[in-house]
N, CA, C and O atoms as CSV, one atom per row, in Angstrom:
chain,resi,resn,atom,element,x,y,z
A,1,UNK,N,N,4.537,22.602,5.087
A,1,UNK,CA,C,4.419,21.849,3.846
A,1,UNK,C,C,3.779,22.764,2.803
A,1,UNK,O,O,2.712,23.371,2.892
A,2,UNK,N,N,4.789,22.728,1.643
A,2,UNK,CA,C,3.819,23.278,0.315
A,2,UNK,C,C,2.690,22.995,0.400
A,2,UNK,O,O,2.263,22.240,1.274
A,3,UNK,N,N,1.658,23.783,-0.880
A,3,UNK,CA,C,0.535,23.581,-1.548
A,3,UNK,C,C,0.933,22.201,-2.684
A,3,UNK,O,O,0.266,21.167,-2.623
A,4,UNK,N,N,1.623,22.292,-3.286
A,4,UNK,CA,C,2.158,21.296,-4.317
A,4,UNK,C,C,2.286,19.636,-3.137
A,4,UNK,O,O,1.850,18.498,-3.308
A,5,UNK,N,N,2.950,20.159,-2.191
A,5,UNK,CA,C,3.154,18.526,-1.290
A,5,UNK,C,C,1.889,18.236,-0.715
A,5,UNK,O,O,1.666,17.027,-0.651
A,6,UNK,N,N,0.781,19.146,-0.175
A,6,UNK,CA,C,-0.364,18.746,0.090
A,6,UNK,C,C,-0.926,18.126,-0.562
A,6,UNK,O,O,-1.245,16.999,-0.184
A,7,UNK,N,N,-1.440,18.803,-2.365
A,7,UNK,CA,C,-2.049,17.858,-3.204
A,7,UNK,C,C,-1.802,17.054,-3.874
A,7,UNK,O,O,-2.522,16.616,-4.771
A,8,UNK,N,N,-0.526,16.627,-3.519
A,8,UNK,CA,C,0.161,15.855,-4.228
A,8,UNK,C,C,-0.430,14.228,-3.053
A,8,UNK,O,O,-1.094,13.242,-3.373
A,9,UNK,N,N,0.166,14.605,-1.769
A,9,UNK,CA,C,0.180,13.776,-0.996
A,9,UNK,C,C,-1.418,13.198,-1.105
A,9,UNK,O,O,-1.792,12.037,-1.270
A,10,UNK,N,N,-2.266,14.517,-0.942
A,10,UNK,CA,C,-3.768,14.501,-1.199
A,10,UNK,C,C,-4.186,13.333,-2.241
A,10,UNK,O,O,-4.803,12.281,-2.072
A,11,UNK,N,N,-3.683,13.855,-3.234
A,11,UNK,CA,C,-4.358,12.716,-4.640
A,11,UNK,C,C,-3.288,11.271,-4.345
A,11,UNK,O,O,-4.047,10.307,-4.234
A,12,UNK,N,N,-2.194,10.934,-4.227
A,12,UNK,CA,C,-1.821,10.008,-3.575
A,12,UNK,C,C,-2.235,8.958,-2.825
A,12,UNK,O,O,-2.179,7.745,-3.029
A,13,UNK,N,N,-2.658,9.605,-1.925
A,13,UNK,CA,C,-3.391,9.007,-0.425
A,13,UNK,C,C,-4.832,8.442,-1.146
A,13,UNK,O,O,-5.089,7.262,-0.905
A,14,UNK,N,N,-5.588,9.031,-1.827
A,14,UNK,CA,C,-6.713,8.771,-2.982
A,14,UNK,C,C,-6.364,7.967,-3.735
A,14,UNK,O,O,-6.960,6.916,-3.497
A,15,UNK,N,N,-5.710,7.882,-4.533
A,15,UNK,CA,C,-5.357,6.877,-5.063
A,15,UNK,C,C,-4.886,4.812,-4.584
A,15,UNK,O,O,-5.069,3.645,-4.932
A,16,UNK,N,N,-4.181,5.742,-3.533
A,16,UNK,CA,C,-3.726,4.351,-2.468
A,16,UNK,C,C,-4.862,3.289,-1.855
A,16,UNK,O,O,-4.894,2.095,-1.557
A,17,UNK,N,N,-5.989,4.693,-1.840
A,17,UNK,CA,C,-7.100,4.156,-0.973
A,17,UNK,C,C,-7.802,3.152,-2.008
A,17,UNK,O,O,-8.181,2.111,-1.471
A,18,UNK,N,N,-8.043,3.249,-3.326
A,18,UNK,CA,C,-8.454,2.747,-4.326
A,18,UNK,C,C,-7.380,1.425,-5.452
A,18,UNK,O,O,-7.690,0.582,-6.293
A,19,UNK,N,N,-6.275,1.826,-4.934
A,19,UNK,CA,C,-5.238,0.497,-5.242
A,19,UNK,C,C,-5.664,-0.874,-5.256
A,19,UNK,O,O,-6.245,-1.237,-4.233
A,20,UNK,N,N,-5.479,-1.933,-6.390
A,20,UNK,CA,C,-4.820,-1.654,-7.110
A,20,UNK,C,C,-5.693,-0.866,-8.591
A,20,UNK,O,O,-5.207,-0.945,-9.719
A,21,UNK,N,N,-6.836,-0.239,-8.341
A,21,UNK,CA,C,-7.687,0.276,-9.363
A,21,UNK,C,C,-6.816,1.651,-9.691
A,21,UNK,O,O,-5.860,2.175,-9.119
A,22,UNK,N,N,-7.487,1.952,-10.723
A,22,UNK,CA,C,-7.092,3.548,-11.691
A,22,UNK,C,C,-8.685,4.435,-11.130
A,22,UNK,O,O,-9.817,4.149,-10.740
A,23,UNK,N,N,-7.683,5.849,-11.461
A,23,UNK,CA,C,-8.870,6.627,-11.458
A,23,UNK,C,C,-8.254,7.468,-12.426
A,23,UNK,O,O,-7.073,7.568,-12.757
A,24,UNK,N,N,-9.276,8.052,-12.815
A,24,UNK,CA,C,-8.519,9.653,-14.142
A,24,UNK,C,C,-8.572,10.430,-12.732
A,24,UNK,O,O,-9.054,10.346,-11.602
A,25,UNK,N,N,-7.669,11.332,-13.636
A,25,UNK,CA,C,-7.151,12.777,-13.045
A,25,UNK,C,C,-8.369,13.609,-12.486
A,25,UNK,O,O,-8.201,14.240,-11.443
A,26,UNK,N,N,-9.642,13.641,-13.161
A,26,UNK,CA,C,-10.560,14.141,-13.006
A,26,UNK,C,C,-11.098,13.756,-12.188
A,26,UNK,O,O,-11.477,14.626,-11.404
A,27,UNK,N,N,-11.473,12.307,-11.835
A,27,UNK,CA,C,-12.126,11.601,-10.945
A,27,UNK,C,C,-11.083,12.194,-9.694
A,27,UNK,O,O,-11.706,13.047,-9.061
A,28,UNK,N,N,-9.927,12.035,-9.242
A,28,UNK,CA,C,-9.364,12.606,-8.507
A,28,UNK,C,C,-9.348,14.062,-8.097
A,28,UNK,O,O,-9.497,14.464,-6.943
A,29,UNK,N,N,-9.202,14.616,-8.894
A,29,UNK,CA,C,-9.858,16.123,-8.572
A,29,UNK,C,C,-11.104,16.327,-8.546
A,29,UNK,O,O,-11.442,17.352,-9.137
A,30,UNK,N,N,-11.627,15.946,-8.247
A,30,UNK,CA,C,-13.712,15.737,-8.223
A,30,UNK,C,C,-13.228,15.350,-6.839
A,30,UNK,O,O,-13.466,16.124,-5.911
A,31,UNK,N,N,-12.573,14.227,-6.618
A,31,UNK,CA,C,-13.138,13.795,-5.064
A,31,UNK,C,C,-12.457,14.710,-3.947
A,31,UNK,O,O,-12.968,14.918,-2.847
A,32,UNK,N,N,-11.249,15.223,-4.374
A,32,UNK,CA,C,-10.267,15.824,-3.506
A,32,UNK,C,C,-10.190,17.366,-3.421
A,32,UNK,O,O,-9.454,18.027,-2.689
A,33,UNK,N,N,-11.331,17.914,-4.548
A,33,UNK,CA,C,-10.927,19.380,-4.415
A,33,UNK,C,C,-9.796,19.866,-4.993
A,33,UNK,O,O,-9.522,20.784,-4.220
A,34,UNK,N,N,-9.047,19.868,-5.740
A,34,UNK,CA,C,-7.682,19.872,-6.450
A,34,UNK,C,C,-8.303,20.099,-7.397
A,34,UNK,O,O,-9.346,19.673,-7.892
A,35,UNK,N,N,-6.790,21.602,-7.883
A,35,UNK,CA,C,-7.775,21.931,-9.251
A,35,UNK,C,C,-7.206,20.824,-10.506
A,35,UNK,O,O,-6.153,20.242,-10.249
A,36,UNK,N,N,-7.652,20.628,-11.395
A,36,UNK,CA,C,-7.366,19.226,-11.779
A,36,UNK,C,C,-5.918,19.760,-13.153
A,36,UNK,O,O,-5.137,18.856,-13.451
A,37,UNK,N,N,-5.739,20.956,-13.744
A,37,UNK,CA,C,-4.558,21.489,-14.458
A,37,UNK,C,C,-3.550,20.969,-13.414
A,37,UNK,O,O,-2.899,19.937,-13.578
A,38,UNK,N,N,-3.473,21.740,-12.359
A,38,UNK,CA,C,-2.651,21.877,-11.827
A,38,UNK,C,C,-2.296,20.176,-10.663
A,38,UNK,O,O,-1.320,20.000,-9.934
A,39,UNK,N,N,-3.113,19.510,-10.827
A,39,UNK,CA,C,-3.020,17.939,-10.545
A,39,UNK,C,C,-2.399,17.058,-11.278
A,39,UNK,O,O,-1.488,16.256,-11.071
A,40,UNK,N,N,-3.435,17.517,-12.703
A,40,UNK,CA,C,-2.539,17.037,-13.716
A,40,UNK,C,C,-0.822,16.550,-14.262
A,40,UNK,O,O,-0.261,15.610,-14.826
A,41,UNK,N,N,-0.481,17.983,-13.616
A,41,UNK,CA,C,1.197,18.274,-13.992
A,41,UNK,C,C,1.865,17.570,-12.428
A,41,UNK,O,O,2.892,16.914,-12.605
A,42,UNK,N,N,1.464,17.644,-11.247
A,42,UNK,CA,C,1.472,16.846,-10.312
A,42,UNK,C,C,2.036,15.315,-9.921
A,42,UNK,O,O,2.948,14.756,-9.313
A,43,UNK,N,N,0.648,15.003,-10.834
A,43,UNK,CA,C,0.817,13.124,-11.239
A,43,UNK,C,C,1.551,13.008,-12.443
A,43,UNK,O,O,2.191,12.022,-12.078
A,44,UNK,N,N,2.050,13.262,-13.792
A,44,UNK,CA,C,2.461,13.677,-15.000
A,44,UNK,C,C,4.385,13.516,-14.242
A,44,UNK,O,O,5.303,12.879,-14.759
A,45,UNK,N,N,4.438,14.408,-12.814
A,45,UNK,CA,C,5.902,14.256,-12.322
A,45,UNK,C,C,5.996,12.482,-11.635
A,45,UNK,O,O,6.921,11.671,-11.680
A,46,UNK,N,N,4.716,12.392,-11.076
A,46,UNK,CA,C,4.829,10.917,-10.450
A,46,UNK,C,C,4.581,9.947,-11.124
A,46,UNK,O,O,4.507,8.815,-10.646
A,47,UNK,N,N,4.348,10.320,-12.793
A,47,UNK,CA,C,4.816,8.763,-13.388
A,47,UNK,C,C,6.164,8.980,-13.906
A,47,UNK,O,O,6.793,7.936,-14.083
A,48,UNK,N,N,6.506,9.590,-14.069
A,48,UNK,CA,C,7.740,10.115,-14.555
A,48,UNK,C,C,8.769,9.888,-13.283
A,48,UNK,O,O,9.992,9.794,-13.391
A,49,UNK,N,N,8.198,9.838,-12.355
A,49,UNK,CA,C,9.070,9.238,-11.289
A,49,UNK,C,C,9.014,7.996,-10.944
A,49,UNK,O,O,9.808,7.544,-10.119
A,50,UNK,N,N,7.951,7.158,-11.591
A,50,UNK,CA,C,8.157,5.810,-11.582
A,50,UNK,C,C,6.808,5.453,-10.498
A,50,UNK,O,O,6.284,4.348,-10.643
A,51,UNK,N,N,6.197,6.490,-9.305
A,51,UNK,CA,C,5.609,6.327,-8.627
A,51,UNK,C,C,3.781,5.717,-8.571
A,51,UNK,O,O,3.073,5.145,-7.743
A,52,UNK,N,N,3.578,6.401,-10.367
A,52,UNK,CA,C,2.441,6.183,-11.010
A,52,UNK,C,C,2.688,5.526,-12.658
A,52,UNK,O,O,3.648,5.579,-13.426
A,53,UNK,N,N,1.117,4.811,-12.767
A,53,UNK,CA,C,1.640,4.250,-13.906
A,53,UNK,C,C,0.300,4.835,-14.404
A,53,UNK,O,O,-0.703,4.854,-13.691
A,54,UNK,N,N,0.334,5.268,-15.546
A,54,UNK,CA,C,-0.779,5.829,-16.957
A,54,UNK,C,C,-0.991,5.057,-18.154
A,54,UNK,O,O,-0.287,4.421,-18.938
A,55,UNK,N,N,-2.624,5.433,-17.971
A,55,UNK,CA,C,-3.000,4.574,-19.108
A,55,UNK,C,C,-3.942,5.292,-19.836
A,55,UNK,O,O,-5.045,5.450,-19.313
A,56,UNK,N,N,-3.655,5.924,-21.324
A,56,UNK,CA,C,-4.830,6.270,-22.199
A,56,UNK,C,C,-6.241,5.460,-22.255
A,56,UNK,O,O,-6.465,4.334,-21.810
A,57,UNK,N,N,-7.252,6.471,-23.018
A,57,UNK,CA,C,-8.058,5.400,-23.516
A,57,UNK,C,C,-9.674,5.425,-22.430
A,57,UNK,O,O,-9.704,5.887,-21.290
A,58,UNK,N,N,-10.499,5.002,-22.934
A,58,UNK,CA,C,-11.483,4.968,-21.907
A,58,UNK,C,C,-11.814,4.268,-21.274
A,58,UNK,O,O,-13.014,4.273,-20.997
A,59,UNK,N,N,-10.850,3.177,-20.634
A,59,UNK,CA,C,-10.514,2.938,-19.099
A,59,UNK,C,C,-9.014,3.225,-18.538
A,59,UNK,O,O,-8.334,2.624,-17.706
A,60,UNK,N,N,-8.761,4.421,-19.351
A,60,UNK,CA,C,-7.490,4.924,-18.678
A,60,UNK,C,C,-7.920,5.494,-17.521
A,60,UNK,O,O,-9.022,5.563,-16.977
A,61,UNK,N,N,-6.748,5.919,-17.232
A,61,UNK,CA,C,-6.372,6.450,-15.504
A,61,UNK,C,C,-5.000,6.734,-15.139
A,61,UNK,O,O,-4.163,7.050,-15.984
A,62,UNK,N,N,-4.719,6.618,-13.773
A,62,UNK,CA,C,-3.404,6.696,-13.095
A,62,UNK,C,C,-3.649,5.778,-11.791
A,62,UNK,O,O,-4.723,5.727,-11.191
A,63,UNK,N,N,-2.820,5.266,-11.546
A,63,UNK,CA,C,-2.674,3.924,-10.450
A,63,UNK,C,C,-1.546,4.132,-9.742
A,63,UNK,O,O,-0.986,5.174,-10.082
A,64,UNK,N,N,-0.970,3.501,-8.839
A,64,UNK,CA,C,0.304,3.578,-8.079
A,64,UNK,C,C,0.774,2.197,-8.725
A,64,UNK,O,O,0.052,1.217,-8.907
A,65,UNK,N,N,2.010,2.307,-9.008
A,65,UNK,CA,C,3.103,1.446,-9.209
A,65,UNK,C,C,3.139,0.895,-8.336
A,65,UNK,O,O,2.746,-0.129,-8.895
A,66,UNK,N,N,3.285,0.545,-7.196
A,66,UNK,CA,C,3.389,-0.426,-6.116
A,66,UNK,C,C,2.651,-0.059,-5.224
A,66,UNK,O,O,2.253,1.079,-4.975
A,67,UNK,N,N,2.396,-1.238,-4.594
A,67,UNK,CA,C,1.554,-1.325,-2.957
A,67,UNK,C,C,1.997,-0.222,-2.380
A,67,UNK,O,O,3.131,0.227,-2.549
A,68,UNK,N,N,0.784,0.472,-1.386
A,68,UNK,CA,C,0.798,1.964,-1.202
A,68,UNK,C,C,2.017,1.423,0.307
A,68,UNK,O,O,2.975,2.123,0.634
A,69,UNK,N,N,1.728,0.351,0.868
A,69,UNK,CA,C,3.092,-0.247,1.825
A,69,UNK,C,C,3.920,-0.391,1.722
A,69,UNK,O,O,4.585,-0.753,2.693
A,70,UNK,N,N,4.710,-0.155,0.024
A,70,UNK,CA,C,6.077,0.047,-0.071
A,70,UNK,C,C,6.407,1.804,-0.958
A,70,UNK,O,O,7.383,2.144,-1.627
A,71,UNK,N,N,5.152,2.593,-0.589
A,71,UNK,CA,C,5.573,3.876,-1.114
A,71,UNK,C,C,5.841,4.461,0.300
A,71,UNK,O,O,5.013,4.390,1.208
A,72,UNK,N,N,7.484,5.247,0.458
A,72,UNK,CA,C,8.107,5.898,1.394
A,72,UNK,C,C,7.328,6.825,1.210
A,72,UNK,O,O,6.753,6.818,0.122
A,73,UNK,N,N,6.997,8.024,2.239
A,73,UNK,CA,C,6.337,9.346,2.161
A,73,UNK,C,C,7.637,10.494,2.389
A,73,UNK,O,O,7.595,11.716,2.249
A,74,UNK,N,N,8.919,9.520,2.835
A,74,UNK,CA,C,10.010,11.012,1.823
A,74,UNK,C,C,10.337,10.876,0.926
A,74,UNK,O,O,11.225,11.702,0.714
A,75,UNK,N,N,10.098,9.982,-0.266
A,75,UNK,CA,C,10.252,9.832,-1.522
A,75,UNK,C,C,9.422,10.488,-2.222
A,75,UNK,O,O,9.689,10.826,-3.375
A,76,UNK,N,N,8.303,10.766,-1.642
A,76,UNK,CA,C,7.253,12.011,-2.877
A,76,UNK,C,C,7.014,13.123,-1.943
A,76,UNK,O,O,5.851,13.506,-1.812
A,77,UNK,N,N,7.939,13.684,-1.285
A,77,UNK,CA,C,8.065,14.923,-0.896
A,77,UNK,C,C,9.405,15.155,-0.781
A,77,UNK,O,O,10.170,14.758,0.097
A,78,UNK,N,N,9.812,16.396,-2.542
A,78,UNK,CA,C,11.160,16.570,-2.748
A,78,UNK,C,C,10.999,17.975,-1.070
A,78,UNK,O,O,10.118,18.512,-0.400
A,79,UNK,N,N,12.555,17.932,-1.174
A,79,UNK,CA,C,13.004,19.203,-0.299
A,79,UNK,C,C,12.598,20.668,-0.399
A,79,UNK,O,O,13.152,21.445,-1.176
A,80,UNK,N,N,11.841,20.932,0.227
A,80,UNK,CA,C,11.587,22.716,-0.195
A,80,UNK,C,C,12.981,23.322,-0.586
A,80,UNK,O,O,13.929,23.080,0.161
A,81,UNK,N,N,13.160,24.053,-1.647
A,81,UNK,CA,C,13.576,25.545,-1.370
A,81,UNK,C,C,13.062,26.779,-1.242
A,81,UNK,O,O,12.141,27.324,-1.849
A,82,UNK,N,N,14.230,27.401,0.186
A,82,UNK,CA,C,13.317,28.501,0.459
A,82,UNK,C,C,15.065,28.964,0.083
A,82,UNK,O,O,15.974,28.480,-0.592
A,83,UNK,N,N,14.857,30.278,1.032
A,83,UNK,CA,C,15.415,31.642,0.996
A,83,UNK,C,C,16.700,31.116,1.984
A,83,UNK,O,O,16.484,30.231,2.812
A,84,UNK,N,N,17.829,31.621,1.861
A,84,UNK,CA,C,19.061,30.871,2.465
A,84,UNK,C,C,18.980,31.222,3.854
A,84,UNK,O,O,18.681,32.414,3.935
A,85,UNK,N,N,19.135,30.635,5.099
A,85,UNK,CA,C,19.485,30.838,6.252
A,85,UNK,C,C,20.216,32.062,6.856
A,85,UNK,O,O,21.401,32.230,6.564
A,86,UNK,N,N,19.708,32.755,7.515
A,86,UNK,CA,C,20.399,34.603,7.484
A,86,UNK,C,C,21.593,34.113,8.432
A,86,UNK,O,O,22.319,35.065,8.717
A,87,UNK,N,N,21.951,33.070,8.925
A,87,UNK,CA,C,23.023,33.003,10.031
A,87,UNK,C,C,23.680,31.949,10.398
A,87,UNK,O,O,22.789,31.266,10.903
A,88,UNK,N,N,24.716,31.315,10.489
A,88,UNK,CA,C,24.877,29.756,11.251
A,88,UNK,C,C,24.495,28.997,11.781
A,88,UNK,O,O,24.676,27.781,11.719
A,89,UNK,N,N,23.603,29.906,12.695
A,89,UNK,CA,C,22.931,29.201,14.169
A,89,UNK,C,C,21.995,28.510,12.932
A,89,UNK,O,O,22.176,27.460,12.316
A,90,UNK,N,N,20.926,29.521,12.820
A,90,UNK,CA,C,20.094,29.507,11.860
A,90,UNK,C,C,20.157,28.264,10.583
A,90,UNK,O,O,19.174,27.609,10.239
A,91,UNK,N,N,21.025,28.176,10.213
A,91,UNK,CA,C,21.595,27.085,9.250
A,91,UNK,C,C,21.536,25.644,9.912
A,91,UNK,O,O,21.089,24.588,9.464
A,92,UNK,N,N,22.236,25.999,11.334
A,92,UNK,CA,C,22.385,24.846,12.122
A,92,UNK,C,C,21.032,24.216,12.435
A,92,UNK,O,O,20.595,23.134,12.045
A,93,UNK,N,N,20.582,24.941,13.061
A,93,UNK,CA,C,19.153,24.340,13.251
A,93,UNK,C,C,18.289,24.114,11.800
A,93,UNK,O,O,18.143,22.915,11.562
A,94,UNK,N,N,17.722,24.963,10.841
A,94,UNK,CA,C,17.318,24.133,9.758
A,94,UNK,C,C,17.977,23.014,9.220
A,94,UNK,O,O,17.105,22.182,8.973
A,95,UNK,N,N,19.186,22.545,8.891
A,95,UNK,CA,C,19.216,21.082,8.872
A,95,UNK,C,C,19.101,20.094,9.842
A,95,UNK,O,O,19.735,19.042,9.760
A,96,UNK,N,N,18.305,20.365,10.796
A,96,UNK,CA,C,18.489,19.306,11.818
A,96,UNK,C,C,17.250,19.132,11.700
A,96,UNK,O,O,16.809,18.017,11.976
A,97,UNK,N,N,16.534,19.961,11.353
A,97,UNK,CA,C,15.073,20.096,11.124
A,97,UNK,C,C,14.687,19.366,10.230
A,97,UNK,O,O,13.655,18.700,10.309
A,98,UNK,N,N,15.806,19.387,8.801
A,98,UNK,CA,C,15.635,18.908,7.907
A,98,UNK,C,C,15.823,17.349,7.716
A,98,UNK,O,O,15.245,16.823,6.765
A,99,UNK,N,N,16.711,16.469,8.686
A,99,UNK,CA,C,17.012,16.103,9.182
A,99,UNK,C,C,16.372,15.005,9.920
A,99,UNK,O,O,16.451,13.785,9.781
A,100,UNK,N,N,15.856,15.593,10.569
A,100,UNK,CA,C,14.670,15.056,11.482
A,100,UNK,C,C,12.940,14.590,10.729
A,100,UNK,O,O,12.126,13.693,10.948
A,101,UNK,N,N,13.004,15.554,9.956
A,101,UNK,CA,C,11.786,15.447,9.301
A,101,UNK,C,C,12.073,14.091,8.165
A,101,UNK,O,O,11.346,13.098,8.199
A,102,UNK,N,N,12.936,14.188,7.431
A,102,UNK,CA,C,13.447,13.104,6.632
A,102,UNK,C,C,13.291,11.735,7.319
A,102,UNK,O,O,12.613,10.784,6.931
A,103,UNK,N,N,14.224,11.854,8.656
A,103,UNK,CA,C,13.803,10.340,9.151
A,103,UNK,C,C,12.346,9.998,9.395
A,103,UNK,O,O,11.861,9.175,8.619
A,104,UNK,N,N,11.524,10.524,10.401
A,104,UNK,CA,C,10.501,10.295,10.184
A,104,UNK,C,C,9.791,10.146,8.977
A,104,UNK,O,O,9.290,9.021,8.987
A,105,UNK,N,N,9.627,10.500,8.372
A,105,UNK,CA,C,9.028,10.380,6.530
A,105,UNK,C,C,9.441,9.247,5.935
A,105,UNK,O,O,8.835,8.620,5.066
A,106,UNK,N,N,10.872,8.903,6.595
A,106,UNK,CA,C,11.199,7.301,5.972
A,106,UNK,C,C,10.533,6.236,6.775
A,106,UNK,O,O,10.351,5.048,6.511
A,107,UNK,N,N,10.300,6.754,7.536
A,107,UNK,CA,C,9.092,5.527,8.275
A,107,UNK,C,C,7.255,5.382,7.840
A,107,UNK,O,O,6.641,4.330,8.019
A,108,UNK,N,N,6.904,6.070,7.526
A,108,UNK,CA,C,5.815,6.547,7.056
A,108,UNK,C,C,5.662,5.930,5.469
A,108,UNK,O,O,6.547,6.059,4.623
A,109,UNK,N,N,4.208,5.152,5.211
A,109,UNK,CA,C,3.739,4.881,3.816
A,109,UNK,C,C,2.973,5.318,3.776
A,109,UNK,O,O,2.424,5.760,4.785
A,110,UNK,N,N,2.356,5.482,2.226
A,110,UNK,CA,C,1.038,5.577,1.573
A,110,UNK,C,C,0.097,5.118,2.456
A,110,UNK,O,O,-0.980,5.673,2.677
A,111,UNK,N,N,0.525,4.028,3.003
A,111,UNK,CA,C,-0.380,2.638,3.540
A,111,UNK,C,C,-0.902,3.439,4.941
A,111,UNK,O,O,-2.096,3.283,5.198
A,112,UNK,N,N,-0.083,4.312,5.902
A,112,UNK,CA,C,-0.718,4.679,6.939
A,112,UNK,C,C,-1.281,5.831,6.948
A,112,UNK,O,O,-1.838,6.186,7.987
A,113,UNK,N,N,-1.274,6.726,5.755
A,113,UNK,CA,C,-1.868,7.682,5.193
A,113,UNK,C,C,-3.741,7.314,4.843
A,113,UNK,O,O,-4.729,7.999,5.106
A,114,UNK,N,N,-3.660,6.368,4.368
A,114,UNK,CA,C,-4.891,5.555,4.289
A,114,UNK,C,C,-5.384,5.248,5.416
A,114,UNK,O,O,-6.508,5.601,5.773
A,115,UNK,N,N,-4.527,4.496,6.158
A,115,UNK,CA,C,-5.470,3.942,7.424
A,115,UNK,C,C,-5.798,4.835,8.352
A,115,UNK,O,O,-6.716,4.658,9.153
A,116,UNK,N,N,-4.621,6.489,8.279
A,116,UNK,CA,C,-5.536,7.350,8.913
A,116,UNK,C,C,-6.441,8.070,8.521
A,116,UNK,O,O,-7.049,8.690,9.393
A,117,UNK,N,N,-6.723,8.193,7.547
A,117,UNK,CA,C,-7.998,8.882,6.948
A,117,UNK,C,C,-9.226,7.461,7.037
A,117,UNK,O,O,-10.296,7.993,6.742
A,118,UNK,N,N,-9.437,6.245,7.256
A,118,UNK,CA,C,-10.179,5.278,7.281
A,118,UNK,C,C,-10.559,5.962,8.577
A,118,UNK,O,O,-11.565,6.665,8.669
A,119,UNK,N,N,-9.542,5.683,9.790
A,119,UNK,CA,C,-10.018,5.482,10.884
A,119,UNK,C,C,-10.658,6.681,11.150
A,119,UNK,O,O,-11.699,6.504,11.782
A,120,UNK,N,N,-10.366,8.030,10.852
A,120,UNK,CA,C,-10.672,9.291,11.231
A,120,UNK,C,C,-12.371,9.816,10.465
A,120,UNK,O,O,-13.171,10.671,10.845
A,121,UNK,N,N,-12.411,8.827,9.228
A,121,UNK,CA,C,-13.288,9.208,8.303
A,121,UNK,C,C,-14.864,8.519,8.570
A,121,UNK,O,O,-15.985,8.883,8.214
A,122,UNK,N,N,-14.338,7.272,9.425
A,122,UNK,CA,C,-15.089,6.633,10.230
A,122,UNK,C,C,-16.305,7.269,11.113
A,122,UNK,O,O,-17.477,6.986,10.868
A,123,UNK,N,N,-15.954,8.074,12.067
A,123,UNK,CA,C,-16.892,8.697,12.788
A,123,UNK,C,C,-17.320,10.220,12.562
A,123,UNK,O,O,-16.557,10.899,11.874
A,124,UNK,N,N,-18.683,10.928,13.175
A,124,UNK,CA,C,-18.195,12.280,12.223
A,124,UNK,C,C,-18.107,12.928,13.546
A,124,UNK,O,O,-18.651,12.731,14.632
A,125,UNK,N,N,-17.234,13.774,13.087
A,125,UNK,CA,C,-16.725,15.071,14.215
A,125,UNK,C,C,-17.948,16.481,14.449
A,125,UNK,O,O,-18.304,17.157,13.483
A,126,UNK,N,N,-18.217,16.614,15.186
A,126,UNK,CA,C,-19.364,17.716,15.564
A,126,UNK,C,C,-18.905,18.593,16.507
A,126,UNK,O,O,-18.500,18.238,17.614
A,127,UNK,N,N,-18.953,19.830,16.084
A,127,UNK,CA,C,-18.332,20.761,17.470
A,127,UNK,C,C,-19.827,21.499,17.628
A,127,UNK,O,O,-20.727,21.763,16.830
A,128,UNK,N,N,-19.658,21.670,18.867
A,128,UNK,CA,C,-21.197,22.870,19.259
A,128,UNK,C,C,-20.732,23.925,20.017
A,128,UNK,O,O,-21.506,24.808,20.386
């Protein structure tokens, strides 16, 4: 997975967790580590995709357009392009890959993105 699909998914999943409230861009990059330019242009594609809704003003923000239980997680992760397949085989198997990954992702919401960071965020992890 990209850098772009991480923080994308990143501020997403943040957002979902806080649904149906707004947060600014800033507040999101404050909590997530994301540099906030480059977040900016991020969320800026996901209202423009219908996925987020924006609001000027000083209780503006960005919100999710719908319940984070009806956002698909292959709908806000477009397709990489990379570098073309050096061979058939090669070809063959990256779309199956591609393929495969798609279905799964159509099963997957916002919504269990949340509940795994709840459940995980829950206890703290200690290695010695």
């Amino acid at each position: 997975m990209n850098i772009s699909n991480q923080y994308r998914l990143t501020a997403l999943t943040e957002l979902a967790g806080v649904y149906p409230a707004s947060l600014t861009v800033a507040e999101v990059a404050r909590r997530r580590g994301i540099p906030r330019p480059f977040l900016a242009r991020l969320l800026a594609d996901q209202v423009r995709q219908g996925n987020l809704v924006s609001a000027r003003g000083p209780r503006g923000g960005v919100c999710l357009a719908r319940a984070p239980g009806e956002i698909e997680l292959a709908a806000l992760m477009p397709a990489e392009s990379g570098p073309r397949y050096p061979s058939p085989a090669a070809a063959w198997l990256g779309q199956r890959l591609e393929e495969a990954q798609s279905g799964a992702l159509r099963s997957l919401t916002l919504e269990h993105l949340v509940r795994i960071e709840r459940q995980r965020g829950d206890g703290a992890d200690y290695e010695i």
